[in-house]
N, CA, C and O atoms as a GROMACS GRO file, in nm:
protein
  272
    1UNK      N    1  -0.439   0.362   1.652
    1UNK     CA    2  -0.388   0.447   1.546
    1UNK      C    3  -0.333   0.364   1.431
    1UNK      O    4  -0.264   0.266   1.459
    2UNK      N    5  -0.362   0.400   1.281
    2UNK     CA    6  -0.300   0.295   1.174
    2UNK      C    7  -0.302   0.225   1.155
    2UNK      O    8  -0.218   0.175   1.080
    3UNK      N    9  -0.439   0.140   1.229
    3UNK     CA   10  -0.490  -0.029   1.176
    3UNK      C   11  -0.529  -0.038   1.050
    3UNK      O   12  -0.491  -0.129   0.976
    4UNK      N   13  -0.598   0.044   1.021
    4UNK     CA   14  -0.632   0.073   0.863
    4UNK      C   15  -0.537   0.057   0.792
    4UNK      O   16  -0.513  -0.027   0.705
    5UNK      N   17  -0.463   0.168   0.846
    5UNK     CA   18  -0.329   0.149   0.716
    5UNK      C   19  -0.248   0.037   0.699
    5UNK      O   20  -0.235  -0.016   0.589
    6UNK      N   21  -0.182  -0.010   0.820
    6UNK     CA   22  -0.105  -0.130   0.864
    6UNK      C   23  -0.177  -0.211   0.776
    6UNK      O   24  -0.109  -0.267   0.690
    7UNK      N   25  -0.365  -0.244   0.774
    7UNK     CA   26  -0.391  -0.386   0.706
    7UNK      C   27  -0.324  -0.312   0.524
    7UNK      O   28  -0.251  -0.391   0.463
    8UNK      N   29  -0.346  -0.206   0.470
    8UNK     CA   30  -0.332  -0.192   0.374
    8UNK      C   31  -0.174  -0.216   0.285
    8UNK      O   32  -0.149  -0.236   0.166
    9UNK      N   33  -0.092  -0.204   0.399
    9UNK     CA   34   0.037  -0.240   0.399
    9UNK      C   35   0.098  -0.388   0.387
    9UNK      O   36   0.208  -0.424   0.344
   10UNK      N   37   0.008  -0.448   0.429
   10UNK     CA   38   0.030  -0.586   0.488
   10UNK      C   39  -0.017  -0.661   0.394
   10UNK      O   40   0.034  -0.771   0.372
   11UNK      N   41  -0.136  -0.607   0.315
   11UNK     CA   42  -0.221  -0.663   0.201
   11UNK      C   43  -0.129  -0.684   0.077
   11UNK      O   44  -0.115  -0.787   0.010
   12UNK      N   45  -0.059  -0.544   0.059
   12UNK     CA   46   0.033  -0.528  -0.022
   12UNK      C   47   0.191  -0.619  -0.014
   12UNK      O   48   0.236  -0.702  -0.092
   13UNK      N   49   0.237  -0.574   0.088
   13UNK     CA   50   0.319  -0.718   0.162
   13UNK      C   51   0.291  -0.866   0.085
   13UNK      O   52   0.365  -0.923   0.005
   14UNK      N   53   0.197  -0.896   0.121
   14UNK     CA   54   0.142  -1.059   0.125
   14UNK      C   55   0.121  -1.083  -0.027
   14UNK      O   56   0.179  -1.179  -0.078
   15UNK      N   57   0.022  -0.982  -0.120
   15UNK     CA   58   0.068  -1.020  -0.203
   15UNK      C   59   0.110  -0.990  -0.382
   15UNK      O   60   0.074  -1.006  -0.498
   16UNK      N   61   0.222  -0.932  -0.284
   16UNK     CA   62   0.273  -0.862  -0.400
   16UNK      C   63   0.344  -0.999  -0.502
   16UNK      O   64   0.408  -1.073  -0.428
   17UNK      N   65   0.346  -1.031  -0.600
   17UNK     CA   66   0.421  -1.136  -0.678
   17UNK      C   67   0.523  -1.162  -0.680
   17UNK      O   68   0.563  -1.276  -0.655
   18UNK      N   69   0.606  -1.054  -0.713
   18UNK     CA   70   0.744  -0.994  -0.694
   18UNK      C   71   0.849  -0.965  -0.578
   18UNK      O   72   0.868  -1.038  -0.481
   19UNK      N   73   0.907  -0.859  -0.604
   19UNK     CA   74   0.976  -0.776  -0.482
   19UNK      C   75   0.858  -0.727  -0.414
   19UNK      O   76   0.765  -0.681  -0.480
   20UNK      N   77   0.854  -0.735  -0.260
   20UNK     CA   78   0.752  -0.653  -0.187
   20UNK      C   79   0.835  -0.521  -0.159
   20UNK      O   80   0.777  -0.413  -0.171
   21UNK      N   81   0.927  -0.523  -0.135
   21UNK     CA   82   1.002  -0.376  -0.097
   21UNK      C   83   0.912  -0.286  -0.247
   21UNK      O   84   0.834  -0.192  -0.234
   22UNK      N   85   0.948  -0.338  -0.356
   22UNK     CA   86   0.948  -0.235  -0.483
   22UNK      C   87   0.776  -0.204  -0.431
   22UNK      O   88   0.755  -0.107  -0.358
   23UNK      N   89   0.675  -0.281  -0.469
   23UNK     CA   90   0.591  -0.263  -0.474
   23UNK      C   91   0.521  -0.150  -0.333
   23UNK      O   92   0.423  -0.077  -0.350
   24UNK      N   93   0.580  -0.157  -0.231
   24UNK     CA   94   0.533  -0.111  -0.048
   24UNK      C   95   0.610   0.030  -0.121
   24UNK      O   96   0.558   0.140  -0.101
   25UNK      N   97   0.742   0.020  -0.212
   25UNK     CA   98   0.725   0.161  -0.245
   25UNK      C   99   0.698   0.266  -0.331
   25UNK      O  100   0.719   0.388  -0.333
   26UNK      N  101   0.631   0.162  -0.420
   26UNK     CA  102   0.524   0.241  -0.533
   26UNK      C  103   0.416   0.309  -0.412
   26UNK      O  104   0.411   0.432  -0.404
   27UNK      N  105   0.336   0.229  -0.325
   27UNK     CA  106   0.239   0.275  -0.229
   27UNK      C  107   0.289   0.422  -0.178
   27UNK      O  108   0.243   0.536  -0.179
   28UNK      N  109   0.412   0.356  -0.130
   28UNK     CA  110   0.464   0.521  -0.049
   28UNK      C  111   0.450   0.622  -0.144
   28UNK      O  112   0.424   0.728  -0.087
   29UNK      N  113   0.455   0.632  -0.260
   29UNK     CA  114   0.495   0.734  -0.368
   29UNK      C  115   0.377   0.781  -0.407
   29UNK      O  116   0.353   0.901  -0.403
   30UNK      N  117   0.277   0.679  -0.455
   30UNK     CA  118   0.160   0.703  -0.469
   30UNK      C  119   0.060   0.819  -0.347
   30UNK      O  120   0.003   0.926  -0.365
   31UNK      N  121   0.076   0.747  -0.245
   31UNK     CA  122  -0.002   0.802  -0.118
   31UNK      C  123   0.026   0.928  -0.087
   31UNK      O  124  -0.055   1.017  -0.058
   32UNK      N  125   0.188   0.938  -0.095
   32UNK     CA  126   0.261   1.076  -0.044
   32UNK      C  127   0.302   1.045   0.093
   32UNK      O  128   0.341   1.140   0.160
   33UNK      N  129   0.299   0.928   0.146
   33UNK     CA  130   0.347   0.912   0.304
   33UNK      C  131   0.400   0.798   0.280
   33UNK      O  132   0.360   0.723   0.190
   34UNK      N  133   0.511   0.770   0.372
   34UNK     CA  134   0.584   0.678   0.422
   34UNK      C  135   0.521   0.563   0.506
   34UNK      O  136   0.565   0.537   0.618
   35UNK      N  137   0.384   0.474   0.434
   35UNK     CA  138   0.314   0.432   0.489
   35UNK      C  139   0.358   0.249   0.538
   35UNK      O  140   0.297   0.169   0.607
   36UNK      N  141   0.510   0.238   0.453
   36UNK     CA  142   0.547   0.096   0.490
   36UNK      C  143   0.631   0.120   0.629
   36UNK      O  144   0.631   0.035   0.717
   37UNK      N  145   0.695   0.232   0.639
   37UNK     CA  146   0.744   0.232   0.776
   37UNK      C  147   0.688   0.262   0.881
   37UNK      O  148   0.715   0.204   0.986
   38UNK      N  149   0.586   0.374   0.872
   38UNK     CA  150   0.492   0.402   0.986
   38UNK      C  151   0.312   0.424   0.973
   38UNK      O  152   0.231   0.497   1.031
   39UNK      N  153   0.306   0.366   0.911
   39UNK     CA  154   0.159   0.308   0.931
   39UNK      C  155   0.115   0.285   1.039
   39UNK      O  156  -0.007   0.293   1.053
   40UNK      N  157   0.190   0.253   1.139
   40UNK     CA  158   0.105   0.208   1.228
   40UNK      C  159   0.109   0.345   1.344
   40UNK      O  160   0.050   0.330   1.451
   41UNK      N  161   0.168   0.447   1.321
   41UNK     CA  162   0.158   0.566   1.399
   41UNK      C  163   0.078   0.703   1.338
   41UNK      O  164   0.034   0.799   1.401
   42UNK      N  165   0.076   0.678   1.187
   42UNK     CA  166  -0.011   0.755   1.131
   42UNK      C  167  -0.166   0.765   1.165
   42UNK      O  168  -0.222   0.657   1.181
   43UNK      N  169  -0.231   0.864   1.176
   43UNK     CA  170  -0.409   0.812   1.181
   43UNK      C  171  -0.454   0.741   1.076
   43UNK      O  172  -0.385   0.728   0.974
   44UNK      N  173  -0.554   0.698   1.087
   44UNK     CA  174  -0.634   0.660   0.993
   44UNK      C  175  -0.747   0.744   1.000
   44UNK      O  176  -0.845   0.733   1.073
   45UNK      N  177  -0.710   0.870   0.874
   45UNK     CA  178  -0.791   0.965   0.800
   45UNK      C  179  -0.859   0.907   0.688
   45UNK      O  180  -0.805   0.878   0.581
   46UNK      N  181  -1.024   0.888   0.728
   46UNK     CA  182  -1.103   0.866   0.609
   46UNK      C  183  -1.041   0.876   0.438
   46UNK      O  184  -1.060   0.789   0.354
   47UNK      N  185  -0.986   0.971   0.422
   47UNK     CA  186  -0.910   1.028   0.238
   47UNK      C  187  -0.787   0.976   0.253
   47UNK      O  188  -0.735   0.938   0.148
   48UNK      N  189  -0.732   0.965   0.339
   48UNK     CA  190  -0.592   0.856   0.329
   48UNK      C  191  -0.625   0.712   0.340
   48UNK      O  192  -0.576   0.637   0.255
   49UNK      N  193  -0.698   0.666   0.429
   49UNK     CA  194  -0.719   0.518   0.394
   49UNK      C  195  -0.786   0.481   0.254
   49UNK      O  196  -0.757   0.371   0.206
   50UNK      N  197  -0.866   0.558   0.189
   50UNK     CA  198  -0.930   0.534   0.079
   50UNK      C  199  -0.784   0.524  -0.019
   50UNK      O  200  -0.743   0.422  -0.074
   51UNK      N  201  -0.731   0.634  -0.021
   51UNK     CA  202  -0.659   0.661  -0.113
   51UNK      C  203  -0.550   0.541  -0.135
   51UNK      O  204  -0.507   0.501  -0.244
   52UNK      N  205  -0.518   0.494  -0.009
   52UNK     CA  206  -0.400   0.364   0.028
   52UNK      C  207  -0.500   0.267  -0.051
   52UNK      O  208  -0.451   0.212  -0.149
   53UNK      N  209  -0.609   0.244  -0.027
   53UNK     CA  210  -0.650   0.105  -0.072
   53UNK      C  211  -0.684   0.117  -0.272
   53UNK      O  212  -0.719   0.030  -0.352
   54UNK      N  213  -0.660   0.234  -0.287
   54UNK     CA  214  -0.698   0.250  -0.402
   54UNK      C  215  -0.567   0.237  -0.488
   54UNK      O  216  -0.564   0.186  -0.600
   55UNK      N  217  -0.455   0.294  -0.419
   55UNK     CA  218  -0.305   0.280  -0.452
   55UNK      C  219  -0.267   0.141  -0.468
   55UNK      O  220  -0.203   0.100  -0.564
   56UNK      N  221  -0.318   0.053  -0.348
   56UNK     CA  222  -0.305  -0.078  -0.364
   56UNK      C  223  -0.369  -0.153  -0.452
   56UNK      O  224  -0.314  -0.250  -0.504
   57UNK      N  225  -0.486  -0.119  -0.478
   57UNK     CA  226  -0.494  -0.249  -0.587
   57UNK      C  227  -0.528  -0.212  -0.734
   57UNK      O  228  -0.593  -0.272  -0.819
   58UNK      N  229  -0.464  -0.096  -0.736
   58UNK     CA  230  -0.383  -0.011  -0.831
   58UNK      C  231  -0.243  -0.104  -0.906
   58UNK      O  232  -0.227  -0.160  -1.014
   59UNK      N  233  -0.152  -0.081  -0.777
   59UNK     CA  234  -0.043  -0.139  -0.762
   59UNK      C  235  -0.042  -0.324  -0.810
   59UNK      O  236   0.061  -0.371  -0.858
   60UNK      N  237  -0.137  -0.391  -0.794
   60UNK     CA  238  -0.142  -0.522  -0.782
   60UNK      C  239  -0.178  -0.543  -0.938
   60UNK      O  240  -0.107  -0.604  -1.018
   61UNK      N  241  -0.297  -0.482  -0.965
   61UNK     CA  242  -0.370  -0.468  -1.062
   61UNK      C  243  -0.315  -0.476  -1.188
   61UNK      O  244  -0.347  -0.540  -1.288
   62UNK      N  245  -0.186  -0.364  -1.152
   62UNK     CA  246  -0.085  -0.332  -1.301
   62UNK      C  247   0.041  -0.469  -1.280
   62UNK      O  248   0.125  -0.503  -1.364
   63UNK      N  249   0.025  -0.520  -1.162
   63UNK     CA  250   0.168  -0.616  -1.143
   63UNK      C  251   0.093  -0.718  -1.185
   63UNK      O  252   0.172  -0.803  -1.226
   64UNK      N  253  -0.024  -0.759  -1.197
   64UNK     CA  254  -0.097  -0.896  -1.251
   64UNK      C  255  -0.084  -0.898  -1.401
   64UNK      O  256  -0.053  -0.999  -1.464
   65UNK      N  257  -0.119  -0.737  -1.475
   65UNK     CA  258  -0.104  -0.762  -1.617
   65UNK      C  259   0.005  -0.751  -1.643
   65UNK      O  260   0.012  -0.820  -1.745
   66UNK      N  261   0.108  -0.710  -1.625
   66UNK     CA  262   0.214  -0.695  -1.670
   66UNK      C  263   0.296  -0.853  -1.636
   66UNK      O  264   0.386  -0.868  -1.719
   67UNK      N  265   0.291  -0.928  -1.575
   67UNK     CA  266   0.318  -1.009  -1.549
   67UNK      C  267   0.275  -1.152  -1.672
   67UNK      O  268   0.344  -1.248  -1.707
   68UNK      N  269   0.151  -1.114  -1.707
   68UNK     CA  270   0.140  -1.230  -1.820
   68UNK      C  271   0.174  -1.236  -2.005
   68UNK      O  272   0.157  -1.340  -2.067
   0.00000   0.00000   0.00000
């Protein structure tokens, strides 16, 4: 259950630039689930994993430009 998500969490984790807390909770906000605390008990539903990985490098995406 939540391998999917867990890697999507973890991706975000590793490499966020910044604060990882801030960023793990843009994800949560984005997604609509509390996916940095329990990811790993959630399923991994086809439209939620998409949506997490899309949140994520969403999330990274805007922290790379904003950053230079």
């Amino acid at each position: 259950m939540g391998k999917e998500l867990v890697e999507v969490v973890e991706f975000v984790r590793a490499r966020a630039r910044g604060n990882a807390v801030v960023e793990l909770a843009r994800l949560n906000l984005l997604v609509g689930r509390a996916l940095s605390r329990n990811a790993g008990s959630i399923p991994d539903e086809p439209e939620l994993v998409a949506r997490a990985w899309s949140c994520a490098r969403e999330i990274l995406e805007h922290e790379r430009r904003g950053k230079r």
